[in-house]
C-alpha positions in Angstrom: -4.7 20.5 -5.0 -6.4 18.3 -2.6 -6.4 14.2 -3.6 -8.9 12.0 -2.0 -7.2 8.3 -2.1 -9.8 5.3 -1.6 -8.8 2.6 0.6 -11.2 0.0 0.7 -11.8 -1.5 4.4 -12.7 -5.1 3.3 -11.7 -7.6 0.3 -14.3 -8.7 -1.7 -14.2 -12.3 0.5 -15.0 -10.1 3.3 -12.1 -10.3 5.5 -10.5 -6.9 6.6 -7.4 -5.4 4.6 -6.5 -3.0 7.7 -4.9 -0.8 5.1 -6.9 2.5 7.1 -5.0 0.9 10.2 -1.7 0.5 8.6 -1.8 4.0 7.0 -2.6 5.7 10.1 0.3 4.2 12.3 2.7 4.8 10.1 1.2 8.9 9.7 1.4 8.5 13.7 4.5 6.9 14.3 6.6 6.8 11.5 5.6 10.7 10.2 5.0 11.8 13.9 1.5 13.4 12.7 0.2 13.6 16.7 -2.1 16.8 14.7 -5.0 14.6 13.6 -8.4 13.7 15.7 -6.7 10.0 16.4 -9.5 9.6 18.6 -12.0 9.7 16.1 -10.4 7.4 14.2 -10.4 4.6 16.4 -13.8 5.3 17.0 -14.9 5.1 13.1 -17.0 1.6 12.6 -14.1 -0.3 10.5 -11.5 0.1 12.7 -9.6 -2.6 14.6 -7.9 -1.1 16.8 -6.6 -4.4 18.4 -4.7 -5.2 15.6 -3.6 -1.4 15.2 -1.8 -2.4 18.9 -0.6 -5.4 16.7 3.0 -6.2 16.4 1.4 -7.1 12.6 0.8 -3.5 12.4 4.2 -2.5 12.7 4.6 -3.1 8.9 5.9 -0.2 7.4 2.8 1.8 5.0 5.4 4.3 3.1 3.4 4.6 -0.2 0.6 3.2 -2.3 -0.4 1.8 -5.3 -4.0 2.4 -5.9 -5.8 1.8 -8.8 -6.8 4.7 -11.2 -5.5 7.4 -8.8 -3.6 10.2 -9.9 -1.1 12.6 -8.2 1.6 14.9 -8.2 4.0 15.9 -5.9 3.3 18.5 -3.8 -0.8 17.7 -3.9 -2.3 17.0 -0.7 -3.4 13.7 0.2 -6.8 12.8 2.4 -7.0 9.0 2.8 -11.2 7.9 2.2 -11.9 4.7 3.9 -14.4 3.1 2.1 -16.8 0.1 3.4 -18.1 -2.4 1.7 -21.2 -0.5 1.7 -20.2 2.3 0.1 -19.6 4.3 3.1 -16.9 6.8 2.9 -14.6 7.8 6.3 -11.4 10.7 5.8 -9.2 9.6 8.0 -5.7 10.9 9.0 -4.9 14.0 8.7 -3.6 15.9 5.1 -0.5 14.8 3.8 1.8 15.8 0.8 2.6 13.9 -1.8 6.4 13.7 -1.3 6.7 11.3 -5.0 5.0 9.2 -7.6 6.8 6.4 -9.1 5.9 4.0 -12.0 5.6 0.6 -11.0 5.2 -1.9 -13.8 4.5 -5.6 -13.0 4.6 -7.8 -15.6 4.0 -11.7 -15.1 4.8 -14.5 -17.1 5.0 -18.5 -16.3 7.1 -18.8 -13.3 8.9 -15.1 -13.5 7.3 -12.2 -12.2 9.4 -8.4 -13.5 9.1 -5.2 -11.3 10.5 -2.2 -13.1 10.4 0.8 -11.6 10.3 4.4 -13.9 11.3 2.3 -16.7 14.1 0.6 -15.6 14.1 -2.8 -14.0 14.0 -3.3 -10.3 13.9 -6.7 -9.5 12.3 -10.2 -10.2 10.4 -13.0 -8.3 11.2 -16.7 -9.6 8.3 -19.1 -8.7 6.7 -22.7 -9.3 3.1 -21.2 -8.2 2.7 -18.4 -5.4 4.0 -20.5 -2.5 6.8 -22.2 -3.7 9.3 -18.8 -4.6 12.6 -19.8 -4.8 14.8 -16.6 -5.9 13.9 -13.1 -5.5 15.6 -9.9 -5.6 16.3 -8.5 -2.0 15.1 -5.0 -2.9 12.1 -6.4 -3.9 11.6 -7.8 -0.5 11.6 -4.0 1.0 8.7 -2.9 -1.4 6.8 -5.1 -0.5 6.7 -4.7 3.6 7.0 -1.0 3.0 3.9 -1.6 0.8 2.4 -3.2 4.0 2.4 -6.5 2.3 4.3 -7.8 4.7 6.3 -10.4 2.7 7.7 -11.4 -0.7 4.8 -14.1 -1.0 2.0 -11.4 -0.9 3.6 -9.2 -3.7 3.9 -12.3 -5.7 0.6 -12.6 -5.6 -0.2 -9.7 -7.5 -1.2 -10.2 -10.9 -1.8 -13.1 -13.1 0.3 -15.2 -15.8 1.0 -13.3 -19.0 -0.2 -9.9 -17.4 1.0 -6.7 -17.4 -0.2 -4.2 -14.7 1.0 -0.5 -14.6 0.4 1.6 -11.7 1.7 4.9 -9.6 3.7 4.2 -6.6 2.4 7.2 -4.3 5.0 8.4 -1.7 3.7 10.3 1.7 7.0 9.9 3.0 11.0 10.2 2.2 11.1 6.4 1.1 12.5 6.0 -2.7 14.0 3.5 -4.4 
């Protein structure tokens, strides 16, 4: 079964999330997909493909967490950029789901806890989002290989006394 997952192009403040960027270096480079029209991707409106030559493109994009998406392993994966207008791109070409995780985030004052399939994977310690001060290394490695980037960015995620539960979509051999 084919899955179409939406990647949105933009944040709602505007700026650029260069998640369709991030996805398809690490499909070209890290999957060694050479396959695909790459081409016509860095001709598609949204694309930047100056910071695709980026050395802040070189964080790892080895799964997802969207929103409301469901998926199974072995189901086929098209990526859907999606504009702020509404516009919808496929980009990249099809690739298996290799593994869906649970991810469950749940925030309280100060202490943020990541459990993964029901067990617990880690935890952030933090007086507000940019003064962290303990955090478990693992925890560290989702998040680049999220293409966060850093610790502070997953920390960001979520509010106090919220629990968020999502699938953690795998394209590639990563696990945790």
């Amino acid at each position: 079964m084919k899955r179409q997952i939406p990647i949105h192009t933009h944040y709602a403040n505007g700026q650029p999330t260069h998640w369709p960027e991030m996805i398809a270096y690490c499909l070209q480079n890290e999957l060694k997909l050479s396959d695909w029209d790459f081409e016509g991707f860095e001709k598609m409106p949204f694309v930047d493909m100056k910071f695709y030559w980026s050395e802040l493109c070189l964080k790892k994009c080895h799964h997802i967490v969207p929103a409301g998406f469901e998926c199974d392993p072995g189901n086929d994966i098209e990526f859907l950029a999606v504009t702020p207008e509404g516009e919808k791109f496929p980009f990249g070409p099809l690739v298996k789901c290799t593994n869906v995780d649970q991810i469950k985030i749940t925030n309280y004052l100060g202490l943020q806890e990541f459990s993964m399939n029901e067990r617990l994977y880690g935890t952030i310690m933090h007086h507000g989002v940019d003064r962290l001060y303990e955090w478990h290394n693992d925890l560290e490695e989702l998040a680049i290989n999220e293409g966060l980037g850093s610790i502070e960015a997953l920390a960001r995620i979520g509010f106090e006394d919220e629990v968020i539960i999502r699938k953690l979509i795998h394209w590639t051999d990563k696990r945790y």
